[in-house]
C-alpha positions in Angstrom: 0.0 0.0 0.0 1.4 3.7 -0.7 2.1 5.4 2.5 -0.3 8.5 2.9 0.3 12.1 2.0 2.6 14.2 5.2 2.6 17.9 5.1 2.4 19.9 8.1 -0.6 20.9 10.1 -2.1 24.0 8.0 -5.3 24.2 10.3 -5.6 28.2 11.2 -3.6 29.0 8.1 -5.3 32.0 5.8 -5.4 31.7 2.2 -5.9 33.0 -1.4 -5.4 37.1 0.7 -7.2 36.0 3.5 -10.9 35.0 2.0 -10.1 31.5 2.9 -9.0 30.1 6.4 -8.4 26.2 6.9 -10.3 24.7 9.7 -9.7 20.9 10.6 -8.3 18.3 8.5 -11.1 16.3 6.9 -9.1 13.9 4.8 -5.9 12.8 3.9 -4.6 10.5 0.7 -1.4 9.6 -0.9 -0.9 12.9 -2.4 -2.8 15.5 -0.5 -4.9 16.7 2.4 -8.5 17.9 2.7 -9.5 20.3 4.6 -13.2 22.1 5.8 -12.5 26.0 5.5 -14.2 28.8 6.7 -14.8 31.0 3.4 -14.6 34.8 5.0 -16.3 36.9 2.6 -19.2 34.5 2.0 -23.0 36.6 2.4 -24.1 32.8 1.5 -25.1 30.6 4.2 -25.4 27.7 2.0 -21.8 28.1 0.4 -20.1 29.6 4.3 -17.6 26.2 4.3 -15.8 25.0 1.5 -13.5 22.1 1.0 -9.7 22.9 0.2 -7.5 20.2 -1.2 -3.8 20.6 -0.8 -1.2 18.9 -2.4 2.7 19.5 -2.4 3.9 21.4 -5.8 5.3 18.6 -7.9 8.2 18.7 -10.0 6.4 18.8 -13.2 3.2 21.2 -12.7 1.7 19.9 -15.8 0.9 16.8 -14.8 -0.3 17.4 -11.9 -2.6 19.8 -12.8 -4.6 17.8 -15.4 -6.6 16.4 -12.4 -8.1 20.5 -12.1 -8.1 21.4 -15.8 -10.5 18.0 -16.3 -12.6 19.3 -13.5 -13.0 22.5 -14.2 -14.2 21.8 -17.8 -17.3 20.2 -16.1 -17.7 21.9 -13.6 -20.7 23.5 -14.7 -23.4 20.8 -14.2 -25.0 20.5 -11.0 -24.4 16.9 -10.2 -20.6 17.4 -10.1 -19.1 19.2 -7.3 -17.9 23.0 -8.4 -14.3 23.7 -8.8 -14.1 27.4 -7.7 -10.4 28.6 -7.5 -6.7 27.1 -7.6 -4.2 28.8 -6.1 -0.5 28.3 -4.8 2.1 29.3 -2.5 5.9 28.3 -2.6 5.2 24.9 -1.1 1.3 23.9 -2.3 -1.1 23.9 -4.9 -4.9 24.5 -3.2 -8.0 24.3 -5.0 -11.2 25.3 -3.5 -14.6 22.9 -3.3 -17.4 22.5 -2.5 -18.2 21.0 0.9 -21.3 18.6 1.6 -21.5 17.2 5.4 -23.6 14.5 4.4 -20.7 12.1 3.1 -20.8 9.9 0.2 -23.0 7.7 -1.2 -21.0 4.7 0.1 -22.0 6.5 3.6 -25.9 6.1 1.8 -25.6 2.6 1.3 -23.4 1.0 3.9 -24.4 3.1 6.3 -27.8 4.9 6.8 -29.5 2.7 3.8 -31.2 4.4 2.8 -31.6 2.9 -0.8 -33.2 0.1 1.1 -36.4 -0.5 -0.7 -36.6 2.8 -2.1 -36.9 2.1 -6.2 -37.4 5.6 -6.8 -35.2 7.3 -4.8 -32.8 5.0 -6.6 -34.2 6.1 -10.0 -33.8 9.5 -9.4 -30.2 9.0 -8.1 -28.9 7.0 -10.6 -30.4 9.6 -12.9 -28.5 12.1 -12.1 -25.8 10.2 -12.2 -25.8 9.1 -15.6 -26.5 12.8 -16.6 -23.1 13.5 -15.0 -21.3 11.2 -16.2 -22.8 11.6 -19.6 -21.8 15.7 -19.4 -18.4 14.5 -18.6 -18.4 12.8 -21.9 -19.7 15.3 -23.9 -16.9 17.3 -22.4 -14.3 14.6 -23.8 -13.5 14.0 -20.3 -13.9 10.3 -19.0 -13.6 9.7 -15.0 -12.0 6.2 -14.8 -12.5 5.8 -11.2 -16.5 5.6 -10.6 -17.1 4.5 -7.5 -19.6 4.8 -4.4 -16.9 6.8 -2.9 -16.1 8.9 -5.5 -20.0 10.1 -5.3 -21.2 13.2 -2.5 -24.8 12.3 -1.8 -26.9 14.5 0.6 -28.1 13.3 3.8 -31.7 12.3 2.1 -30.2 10.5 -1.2 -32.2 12.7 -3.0 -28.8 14.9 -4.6 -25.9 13.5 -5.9 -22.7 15.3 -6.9 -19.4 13.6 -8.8 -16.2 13.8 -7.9 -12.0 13.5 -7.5 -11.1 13.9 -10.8 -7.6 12.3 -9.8 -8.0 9.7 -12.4 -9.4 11.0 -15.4 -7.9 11.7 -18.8 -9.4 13.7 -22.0 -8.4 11.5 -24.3 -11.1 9.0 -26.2 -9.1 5.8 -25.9 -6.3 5.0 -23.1 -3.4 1.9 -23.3 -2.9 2.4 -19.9 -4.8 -0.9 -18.3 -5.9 -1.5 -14.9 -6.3 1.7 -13.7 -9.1 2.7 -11.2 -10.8 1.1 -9.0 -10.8 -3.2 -9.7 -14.3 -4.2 -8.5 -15.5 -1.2 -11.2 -13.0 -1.5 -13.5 -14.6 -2.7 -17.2 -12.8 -6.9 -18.6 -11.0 -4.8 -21.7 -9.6 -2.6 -18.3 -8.5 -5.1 -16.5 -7.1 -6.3 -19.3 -6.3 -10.5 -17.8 -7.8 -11.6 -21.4 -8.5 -8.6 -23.9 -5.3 -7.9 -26.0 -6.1 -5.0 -27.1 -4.0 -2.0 -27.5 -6.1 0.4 -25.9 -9.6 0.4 -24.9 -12.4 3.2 -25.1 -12.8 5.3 -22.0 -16.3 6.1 -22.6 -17.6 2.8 -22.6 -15.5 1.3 -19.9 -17.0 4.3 -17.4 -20.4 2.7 -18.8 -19.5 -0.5 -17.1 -18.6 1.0 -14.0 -22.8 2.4 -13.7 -24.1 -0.8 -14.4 -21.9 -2.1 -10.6 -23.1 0.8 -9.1 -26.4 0.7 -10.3 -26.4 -2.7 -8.6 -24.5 -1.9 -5.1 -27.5 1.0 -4.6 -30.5 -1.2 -5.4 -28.5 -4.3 -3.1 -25.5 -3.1 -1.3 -23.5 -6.0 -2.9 -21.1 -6.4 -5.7 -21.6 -8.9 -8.5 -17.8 -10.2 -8.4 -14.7 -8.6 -7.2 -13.3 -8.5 -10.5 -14.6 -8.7 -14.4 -12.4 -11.7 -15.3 -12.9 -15.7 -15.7 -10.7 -16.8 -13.6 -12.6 -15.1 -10.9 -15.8 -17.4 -10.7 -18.9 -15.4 -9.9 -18.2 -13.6 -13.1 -17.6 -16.7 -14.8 -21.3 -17.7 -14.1 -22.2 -14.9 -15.4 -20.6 -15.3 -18.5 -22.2 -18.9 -18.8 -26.1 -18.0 -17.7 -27.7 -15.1 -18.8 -30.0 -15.2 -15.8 -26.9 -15.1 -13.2 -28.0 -11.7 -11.8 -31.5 -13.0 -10.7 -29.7 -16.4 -9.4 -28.2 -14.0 -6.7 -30.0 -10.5 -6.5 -33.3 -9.9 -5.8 -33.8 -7.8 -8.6 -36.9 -8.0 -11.5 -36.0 -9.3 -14.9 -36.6 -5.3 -16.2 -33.5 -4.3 -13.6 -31.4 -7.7 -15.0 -32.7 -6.3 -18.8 -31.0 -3.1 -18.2 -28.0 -4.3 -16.4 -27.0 -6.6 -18.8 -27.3 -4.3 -21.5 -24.5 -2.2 -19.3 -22.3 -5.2 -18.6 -22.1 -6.0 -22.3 -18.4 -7.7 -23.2 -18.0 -6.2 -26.1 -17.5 -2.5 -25.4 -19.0 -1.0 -28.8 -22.5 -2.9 -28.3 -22.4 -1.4 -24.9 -25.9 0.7 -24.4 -25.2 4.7 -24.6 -25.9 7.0 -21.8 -28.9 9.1 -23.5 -31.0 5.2 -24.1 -29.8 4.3 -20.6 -31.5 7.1 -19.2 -34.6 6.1 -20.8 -34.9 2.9 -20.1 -34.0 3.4 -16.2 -37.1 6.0 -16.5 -39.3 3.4 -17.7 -38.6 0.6 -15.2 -41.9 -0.4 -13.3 -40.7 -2.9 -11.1 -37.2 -2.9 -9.6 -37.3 -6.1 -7.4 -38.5 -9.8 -7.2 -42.1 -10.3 -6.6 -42.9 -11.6 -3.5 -44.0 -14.8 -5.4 -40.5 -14.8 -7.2 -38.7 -14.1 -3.7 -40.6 -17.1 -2.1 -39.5 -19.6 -4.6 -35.4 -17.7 -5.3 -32.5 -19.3 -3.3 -32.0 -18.8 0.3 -29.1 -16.5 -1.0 -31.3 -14.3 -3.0 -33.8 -14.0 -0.3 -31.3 -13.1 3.0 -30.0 -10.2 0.5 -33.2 -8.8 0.1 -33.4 -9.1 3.9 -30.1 -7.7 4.8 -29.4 -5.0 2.8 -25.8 -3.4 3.5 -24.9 -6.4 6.5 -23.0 -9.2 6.7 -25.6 -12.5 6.2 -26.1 -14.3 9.4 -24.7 -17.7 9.8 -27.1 -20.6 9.4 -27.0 -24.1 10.2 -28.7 -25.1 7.1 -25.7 -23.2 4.9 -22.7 -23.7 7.0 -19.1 -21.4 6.4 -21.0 -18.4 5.4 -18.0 -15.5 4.6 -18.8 -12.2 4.0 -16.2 -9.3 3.7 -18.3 -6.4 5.4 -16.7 -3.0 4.4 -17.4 -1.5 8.5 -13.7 -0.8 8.6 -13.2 0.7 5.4 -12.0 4.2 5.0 -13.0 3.4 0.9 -10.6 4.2 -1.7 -10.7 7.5 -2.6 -7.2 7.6 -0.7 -6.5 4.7 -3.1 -7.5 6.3 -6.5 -5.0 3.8 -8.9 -5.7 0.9 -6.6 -4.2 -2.4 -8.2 -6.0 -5.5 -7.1 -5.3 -4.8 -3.3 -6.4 -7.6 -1.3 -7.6 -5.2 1.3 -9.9 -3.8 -1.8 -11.9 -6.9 -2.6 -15.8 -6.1 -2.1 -16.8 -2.7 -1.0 -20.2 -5.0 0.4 -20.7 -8.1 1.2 -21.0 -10.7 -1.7 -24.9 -12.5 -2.2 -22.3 -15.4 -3.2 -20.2 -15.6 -0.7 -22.2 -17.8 1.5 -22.8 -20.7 -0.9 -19.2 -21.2 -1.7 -15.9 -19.4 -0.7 -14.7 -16.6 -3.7 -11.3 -18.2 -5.1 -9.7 -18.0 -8.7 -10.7 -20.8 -11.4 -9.6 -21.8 -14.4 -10.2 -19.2 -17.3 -13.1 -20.2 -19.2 -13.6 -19.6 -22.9 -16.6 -17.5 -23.7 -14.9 -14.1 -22.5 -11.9 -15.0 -23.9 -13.6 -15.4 -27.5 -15.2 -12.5 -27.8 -11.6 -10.7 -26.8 -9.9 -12.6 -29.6 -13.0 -11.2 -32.0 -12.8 -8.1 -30.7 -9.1 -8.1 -31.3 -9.0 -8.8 -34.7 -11.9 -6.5 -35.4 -9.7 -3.1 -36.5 -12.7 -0.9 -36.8 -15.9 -1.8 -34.1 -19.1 -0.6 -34.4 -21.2 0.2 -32.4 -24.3 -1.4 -32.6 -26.0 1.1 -30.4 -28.0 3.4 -33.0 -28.0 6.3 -30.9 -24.3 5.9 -29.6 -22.6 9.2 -29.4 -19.1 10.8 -30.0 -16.3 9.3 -32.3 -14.9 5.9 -32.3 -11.8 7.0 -32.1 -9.2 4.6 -34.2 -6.5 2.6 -32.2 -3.8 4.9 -33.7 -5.0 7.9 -31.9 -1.8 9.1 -29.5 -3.1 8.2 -26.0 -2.4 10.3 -22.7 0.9 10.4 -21.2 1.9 9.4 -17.9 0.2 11.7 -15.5 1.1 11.6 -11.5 -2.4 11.9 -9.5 -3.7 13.1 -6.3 -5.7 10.5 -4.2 -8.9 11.8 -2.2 -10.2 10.5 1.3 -13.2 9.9 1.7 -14.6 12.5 3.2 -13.1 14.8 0.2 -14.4 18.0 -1.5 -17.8 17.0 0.6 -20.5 20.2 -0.3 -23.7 21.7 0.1 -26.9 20.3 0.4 -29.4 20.5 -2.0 -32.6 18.3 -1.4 -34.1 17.5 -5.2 -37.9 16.2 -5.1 -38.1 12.3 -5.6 -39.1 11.2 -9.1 -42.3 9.4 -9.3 -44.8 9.2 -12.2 -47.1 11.6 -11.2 -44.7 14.1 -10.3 -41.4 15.8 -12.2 -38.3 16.0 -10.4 -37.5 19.9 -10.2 -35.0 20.8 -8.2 -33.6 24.2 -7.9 -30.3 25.7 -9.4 -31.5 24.3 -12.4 -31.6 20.9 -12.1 -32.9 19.3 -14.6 -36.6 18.7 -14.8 -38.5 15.5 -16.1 -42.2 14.2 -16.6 -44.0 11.3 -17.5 -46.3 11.0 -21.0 -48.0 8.6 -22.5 -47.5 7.5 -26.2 -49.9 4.8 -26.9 -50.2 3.5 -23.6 -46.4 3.2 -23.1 -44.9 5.9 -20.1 -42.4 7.7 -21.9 -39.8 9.4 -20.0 -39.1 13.4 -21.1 -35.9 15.5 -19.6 -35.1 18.4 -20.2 -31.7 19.5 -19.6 -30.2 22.5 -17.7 -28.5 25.7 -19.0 -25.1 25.1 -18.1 -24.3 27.5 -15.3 -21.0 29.5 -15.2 -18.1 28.5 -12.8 -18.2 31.0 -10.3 -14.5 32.7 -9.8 -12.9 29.7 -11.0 -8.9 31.1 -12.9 -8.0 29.7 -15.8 -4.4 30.1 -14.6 -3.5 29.2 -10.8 -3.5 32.4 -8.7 -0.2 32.8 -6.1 -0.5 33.8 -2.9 
């Protein structure tokens, strides 16, 4: 493990002439600190604290710095946190937050649960977090590291807010494998079978929704990692019903899912149809009928959502790797198959047979060999988005990343109204609104999208102290 960020206690210190002043230390990573701070000239109740990352001037400002430049291009839209100044002194580079004291939507799930049986509140959630994630895109800038968290979410669930831009890039495709977070990270990623020379960073942030559209509805992970050899994701390459065989979810959640987790990364569904189809899902979970007759698995993780399943006589050496002591790996930001990492929640598999490695099986590693001799993919997804950028594109360089704590660049509240049928979410600040119409007999799902708002005082160059 990389030993964390040191830097001297800055708490008390003024910055940026005074209009900031670091309060307490609310996080610290492998390259920098958090910290809440008092902002002095603020009229704004709402906006009085901010949070202030620091990290030590490195050699090479550049790289560095393409964490901020990534943010700042989005940070316009309200479901990602707002860059609002960099700055620097002899010794550290600042830049200036938001702050949110309702933690992060690992904090949601694990903790208050708040997803718990709560379809939409989930819908609405996820929502807003493919409209982030799709801005980011349209922006030509592709996170790499989505994760619960990596995700503010107010107190309620009902507002959720990107960010630690750490491990992003603006480049279409990347040959730089493995990096994020492993759980999330996409098979052509990973890269254990695809032999491919680079992969597309657009789709492989599309796998990461479809895990995390799964760990709000259950609090569980599919697999610990999208590779063969790892065997819950090997029965999922050989039954298309796996999800259901383990989740409580409804065959219209395992529809949409699946169409996430594709294999092949151009037949991937695009974010605009994604948001349509999560819009028109009527029912997110098992019938009670289907929950009587599913395994015992399936039924104790529709029972205990976010905890460790109880032992049982009747399914003896039940394991579960509870995430209670987890700090979660926004200190971790280019984690590398950590054993500490493994499941962020306790597996729905865990209890029927220990998680170990098996032998690769062929079906994944097929469709990489197809994929790989394939020189120009298409998508099959008619309403895909953006250019398929070729292979020979230059990639990204080697860029050196700040890691966020947990408790990073944590904002202000803002309570949205919960989506339901009869009622359009419309939040303020311009949150995007939405309503429900019918188009012979089917519930259509119509958004309209925001004005992009201006970055408020955010420099285009870094300001010195």
């Amino acid at each position: 493990m990389p030993s964390f960020f040191h830097s001297p206690d800055l708490a008390g210190r003024f910055l940026h002439g005074g209009r900031l002043q670091l309060l307490d230390c609310i996080g610290t990573g492998v390259h920098g600190v958090v910290y809440r701070a008092l902002s002095i000239s603020s009229r704004d109740q709402a906006s009085e604290y901010r949070a202030v990352k620091c990290i030590r001037k490195p050699t090479n400002g550049e790289k560095r710095l393409s964490e901020f430049a990534n943010h700042a291009k989005v940070s316009n839209h309200n479901n990602i946190t707002t860059l609002h100044h960099m700055f620097q002194d002899e010794t550290f580079i600042y830049a200036e937050l938001d702050f949110c004291p309702d933690g992060t939507l690992l904090d949601a799930i694990n903790g208050r649960q708040i997803f718990h049986n709560q379809p939409e509140l989930v819908r609405a959630a996820f929502l807003q977090l493919v409209d982030a994630v799709h801005h980011c895109h349209e922006q030509s800038v592709f996170h790499r590291d989505l994760k619960p968290e990596n995700i503010l979410c107010s107190f309620d669930g009902s507002y959720l807010r990107l960010v630690d831009f750490g491990m992003s890039t603006d480049t279409w495709v990347s040959e730089k494998f493995g990096q994020g977070s492993e759980c999330y990270m996409s098979p052509e990623c990973l890269a254990e079978e695809f032999r491919l020379p680079d992969y597309s960073l657009r789709h492989s942030d599309i796998w990461s929704l479809g895990i995390l559209m799964i760990n709000m509805l259950c609090a569980r992970s599919p697999w610990e990692r999208a590779a063969s050899s790892h065997k819950h994701f090997n029965d999922f390459l050989q039954d298309p019903n796996y999800l259901r065989t383990v989740l409580p979810i409804s065959n219209e959640v395992q529809t949409v899912v699946k169409s996430i987790l594709t294999i092949d990364p151009m037949s991937r569904i695009s974010l605009p149809t994604l948001q349509g189809r999560v819009g028109t899902i009527d029912r997110w979970y098992m019938s009670d009928e289907d929950l009587a007759h599913a395994a015992p698995s399936v039924q104790w993780v529709a029972q205990y959502y976010a905890s460790d399943i109880p032992s049982s006589s009747s399914v003896p050496n039940i394991s579960v790797t509870s995430s209670a002591g987890s700090t979660g790996s926004q200190g971790s930001s280019n984690s590398q198959s950590s054993g500490e990492e493994g499941f962020l929640y306790p597996s729905p598999a865990l209890g029927l047979e220990p998680l170990g490695m098996h032998e690769p099986q062929p079906i994944l590693a097929r469709i990489a060999r197809s994929l790989s001799s394939d020189s120009s993919p298409d998508s099959s997804d008619e309403e895909s988005e953006g250019p398929i950028t070729p292979y020979s594109i230059p990639v990204d360089p080697d860029i050196e990343v700040p890691e966020l704590c947990e408790e990073e660049g944590i904002g202000a509240s803002l309570r949205v109204p919960l989506f339901s049928p009869t009622k359009g979410v419309n939040g303020s600040r311009g949150f995007r609104s939405a309503s429900w119409t019918s188009n012979g007999g089917r519930k259509m799902l119509e958004v309209e999208r925001p004005r992009p708002r201006a970055v408020s005082g955010f420099n285009a160059r870094m300001d010195k102290e």
